[in-house]
C-alpha positions as CSV (number, residue, x, y, z in Angstrom):
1,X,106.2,30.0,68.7
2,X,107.7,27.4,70.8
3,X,107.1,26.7,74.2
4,X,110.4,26.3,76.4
5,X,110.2,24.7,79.9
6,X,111.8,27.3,81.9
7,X,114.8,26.0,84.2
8,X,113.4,27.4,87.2
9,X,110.2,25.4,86.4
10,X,111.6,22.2,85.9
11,X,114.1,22.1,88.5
12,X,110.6,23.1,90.7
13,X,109.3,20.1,91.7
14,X,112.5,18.3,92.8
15,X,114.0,20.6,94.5
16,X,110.4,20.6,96.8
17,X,110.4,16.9,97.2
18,X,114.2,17.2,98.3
19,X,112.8,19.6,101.4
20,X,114.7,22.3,99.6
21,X,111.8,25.1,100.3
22,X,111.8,24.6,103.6
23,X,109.5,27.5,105.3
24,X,110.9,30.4,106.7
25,X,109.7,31.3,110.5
26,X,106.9,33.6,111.7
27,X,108.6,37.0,111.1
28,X,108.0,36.1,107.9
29,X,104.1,37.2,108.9
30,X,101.8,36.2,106.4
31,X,103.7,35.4,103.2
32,X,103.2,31.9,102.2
33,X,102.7,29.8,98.9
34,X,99.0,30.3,98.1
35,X,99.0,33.8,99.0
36,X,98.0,36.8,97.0
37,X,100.3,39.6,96.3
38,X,98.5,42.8,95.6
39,X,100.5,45.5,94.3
40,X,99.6,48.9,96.1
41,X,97.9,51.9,94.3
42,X,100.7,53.6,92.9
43,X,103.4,51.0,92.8
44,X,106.2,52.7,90.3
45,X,107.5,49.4,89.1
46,X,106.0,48.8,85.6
47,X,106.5,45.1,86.1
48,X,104.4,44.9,88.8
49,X,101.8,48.1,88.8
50,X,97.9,47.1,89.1
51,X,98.9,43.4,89.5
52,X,97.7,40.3,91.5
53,X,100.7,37.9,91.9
54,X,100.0,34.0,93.2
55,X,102.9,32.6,95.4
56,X,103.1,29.3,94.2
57,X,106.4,28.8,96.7
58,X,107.8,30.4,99.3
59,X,110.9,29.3,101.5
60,X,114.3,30.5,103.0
61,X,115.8,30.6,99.1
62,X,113.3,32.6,98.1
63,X,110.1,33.1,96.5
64,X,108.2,32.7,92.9
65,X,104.8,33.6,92.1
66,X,102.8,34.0,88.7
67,X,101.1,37.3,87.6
68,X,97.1,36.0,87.3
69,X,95.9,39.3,85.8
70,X,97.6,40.3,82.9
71,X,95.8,38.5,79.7
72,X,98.2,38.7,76.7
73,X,96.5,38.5,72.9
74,X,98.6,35.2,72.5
75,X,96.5,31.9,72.6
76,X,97.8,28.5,73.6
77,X,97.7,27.0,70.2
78,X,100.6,29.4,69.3
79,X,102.7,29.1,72.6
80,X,102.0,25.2,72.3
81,X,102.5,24.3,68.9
82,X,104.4,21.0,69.5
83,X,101.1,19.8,71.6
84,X,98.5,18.0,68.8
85,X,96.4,18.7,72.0
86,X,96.6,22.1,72.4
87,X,96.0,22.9,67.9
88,X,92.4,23.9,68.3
89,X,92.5,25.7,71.7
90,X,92.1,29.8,71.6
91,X,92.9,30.2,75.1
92,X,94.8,33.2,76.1
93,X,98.4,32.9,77.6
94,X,99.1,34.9,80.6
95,X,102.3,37.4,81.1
96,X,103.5,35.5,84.7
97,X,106.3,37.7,85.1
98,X,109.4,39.5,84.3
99,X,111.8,36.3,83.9
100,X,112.3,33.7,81.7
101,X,109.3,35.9,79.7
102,X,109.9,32.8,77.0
103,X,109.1,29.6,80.0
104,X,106.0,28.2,80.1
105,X,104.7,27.2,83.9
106,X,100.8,26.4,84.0
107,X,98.1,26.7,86.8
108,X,95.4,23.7,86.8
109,X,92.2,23.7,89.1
110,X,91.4,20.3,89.8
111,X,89.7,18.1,92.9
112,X,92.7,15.6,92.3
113,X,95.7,16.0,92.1
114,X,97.6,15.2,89.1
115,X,100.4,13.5,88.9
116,X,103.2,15.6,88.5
117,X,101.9,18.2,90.0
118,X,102.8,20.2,92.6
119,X,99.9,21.9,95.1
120,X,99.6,25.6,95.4
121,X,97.1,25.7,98.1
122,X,93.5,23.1,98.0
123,X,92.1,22.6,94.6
124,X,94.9,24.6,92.7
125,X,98.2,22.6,90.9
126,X,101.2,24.2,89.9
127,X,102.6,22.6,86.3
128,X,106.2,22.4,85.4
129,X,106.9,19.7,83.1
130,X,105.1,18.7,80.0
131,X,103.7,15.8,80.3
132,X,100.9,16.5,83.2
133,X,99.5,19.6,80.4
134,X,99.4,17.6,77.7
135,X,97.8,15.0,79.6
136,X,95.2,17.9,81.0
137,X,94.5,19.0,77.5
138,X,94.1,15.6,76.2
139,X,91.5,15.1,78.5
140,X,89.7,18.6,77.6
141,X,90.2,20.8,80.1
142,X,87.9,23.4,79.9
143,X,89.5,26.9,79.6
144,X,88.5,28.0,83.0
145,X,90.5,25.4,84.5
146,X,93.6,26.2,83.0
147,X,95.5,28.9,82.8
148,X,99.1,29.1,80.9
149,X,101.6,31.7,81.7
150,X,105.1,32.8,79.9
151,X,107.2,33.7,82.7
152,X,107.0,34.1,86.1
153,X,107.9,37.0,89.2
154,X,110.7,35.8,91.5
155,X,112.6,37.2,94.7
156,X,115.9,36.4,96.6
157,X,116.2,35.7,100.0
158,X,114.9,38.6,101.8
159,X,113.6,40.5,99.0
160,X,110.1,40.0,99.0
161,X,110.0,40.2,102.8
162,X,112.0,43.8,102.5
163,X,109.0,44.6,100.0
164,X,106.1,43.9,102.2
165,X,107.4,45.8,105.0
166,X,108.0,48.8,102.8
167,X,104.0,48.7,101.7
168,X,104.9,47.7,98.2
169,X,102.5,44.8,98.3
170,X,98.9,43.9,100.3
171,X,98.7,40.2,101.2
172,X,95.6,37.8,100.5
173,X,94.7,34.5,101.1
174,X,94.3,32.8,97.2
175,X,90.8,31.8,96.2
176,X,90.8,29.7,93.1
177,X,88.1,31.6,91.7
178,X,89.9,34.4,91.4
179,X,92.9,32.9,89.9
180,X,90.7,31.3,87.0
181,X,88.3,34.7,86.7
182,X,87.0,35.1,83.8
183,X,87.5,38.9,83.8
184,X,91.4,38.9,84.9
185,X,91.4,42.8,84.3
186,X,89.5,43.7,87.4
187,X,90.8,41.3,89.6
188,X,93.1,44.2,90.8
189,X,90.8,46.9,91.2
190,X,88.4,43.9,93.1
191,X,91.2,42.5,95.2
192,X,92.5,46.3,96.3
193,X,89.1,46.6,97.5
194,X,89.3,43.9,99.8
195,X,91.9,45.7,101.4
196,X,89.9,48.3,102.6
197,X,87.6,46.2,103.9
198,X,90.1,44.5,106.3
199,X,90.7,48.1,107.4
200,X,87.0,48.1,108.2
201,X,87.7,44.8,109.9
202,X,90.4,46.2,111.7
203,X,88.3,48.6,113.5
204,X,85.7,46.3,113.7
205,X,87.5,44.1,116.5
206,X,89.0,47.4,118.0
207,X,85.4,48.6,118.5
208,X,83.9,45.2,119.8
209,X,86.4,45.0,122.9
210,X,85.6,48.8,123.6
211,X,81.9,48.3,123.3
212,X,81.6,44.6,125.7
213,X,83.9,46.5,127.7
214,X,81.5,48.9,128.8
215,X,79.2,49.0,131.8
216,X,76.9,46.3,132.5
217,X,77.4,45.3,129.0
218,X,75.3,47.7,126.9
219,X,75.9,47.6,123.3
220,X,73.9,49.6,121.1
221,X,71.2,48.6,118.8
222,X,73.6,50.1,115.5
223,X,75.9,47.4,116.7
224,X,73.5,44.8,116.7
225,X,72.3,45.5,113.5
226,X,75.8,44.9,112.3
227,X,77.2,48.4,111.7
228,X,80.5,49.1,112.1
229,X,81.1,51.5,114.9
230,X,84.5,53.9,114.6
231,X,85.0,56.6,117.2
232,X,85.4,60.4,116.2
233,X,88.9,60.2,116.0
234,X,88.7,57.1,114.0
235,X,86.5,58.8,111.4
236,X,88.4,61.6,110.8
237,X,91.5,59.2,110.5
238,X,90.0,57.5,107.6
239,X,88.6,60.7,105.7
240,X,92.5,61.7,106.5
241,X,94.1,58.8,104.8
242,X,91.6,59.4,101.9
243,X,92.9,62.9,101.3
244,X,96.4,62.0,101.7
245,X,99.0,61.0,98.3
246,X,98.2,57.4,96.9
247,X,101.7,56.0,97.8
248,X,100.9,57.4,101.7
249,X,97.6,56.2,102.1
250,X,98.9,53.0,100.8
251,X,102.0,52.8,103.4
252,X,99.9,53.1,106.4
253,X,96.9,50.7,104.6
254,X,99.5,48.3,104.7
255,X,100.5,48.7,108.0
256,X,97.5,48.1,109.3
257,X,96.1,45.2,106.8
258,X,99.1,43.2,107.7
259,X,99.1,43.3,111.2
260,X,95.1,42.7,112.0
């Protein structure tokens, strides 16, 4: 099986040194390259159900991002064969997306960066070409600084944004060890519970202002101890969205995780 350098790949890095990607403004909110994109409970698009996309770039053209958390049972010696480096490696190749399933794009952690190489966010490369992997795997990369994809997720101008607002996706800053985990399957599940902790967050702030707001400053002893305090109404809010349809309780968990 040979690798093929998919166009969109290797016309990546020059069109981001021509200024090409230039970033789209602030009603953009919080979509950037280096995010996470973490598809809601429920999502109906097979493509994208239980996944955790990176945003490797983001700009007015549009966006592309690689799908971290779906292993495929193909290893890098078979998707690499034309690399002698690469021959004795069982890594497993990653599924990035639903187009140009056959490309090959490639994710390196690293505290340089290598030539070639374009930055996803601090300690995290994007590879497009062939010669910065070969010279990666020639210098014995381990396998949990590497990760090798066939394909990759992109959007339009517009789409992705439309998506977001719609609740289709929950937005995450990247952490590196999450895109090199060495149990990809429950990255999702992990990730999704983040969410709900932002929520928590959420109410967090909303009961800080309402507690040093009152009287001669008294805040309780729960609060010192670090509990989060919710009013009545805010506890039966969240034992509401708990009871209501997946794709519901995701709409409004989206709402409010993207606008704390």
């Amino acid at each position: 099986m040979k690798a093929r350098w998919t166009l969109a790949g290797m016309l990546l890095l020059s069109i981001g040194a021509a200024g090409g990607w230039a970033q789209v403004g602030a009603g953009a909110g919080e979509l950037a390259a280096g995010k996470f994109l973490v598809a809601r409970r429920g999502l109906p698009d097979p493509n994208f159900a239980q996944t955790v996309a990176l945003l490797v770039r983001y700009g007015e053209e549009g966006a592309m991002g690689l799908v971290i958390n779906r292993r495929t049972t193909i290893r890098l010696s078979r998707v690499l064969e034309d690399f002698k480096e690469a021959q004795q490696r069982s890594d497993p190749v990653y599924a990035g997306g639903p187009v140009g399933r056959t490309g090959v794009l490639a994710l390196l952690r690293s505290s340089r960066q290598p030539e070639e190489a374009q930055e996803v966010f601090p300690g995290v490369y994007l590879i497009a070409t062939k010669k910065p992997l070969a010279k990666a795997l020639a210098g014995g990369v381990e396998a949990g600084a590497l990760r090798v994809f066939l394909g990759y997720s992109g959007w339009g101008p517009g789409q992705l944004e439309r998506e977001a607002e719609a609740g289709m996706w929950h937005i995450l800053p990247a952490e590196a060890g999450m895109v090199f985990d060495n149990e990809p399957d429950t990255v999702w599940r992990r990730l999704i519970g983040k969410t709900e902790l932002r929520i928590a967050g959420f109410w967090e702030r909303e009961s800080t202002e309402r507690l040093t707001a009152e009287p001669h400053g008294h805040v309780p002893e729960s609060y010192n101890r670090g509990v989060i305090v919710l009013t009545d109404k805010e506890e039966k809010l969240l034992q509401a969205i708990r009871t209501l349809p997946e794709r519901t309780a995701d709409q409004i968990v989206a709402c409010i995780t993207n606008t704390s």
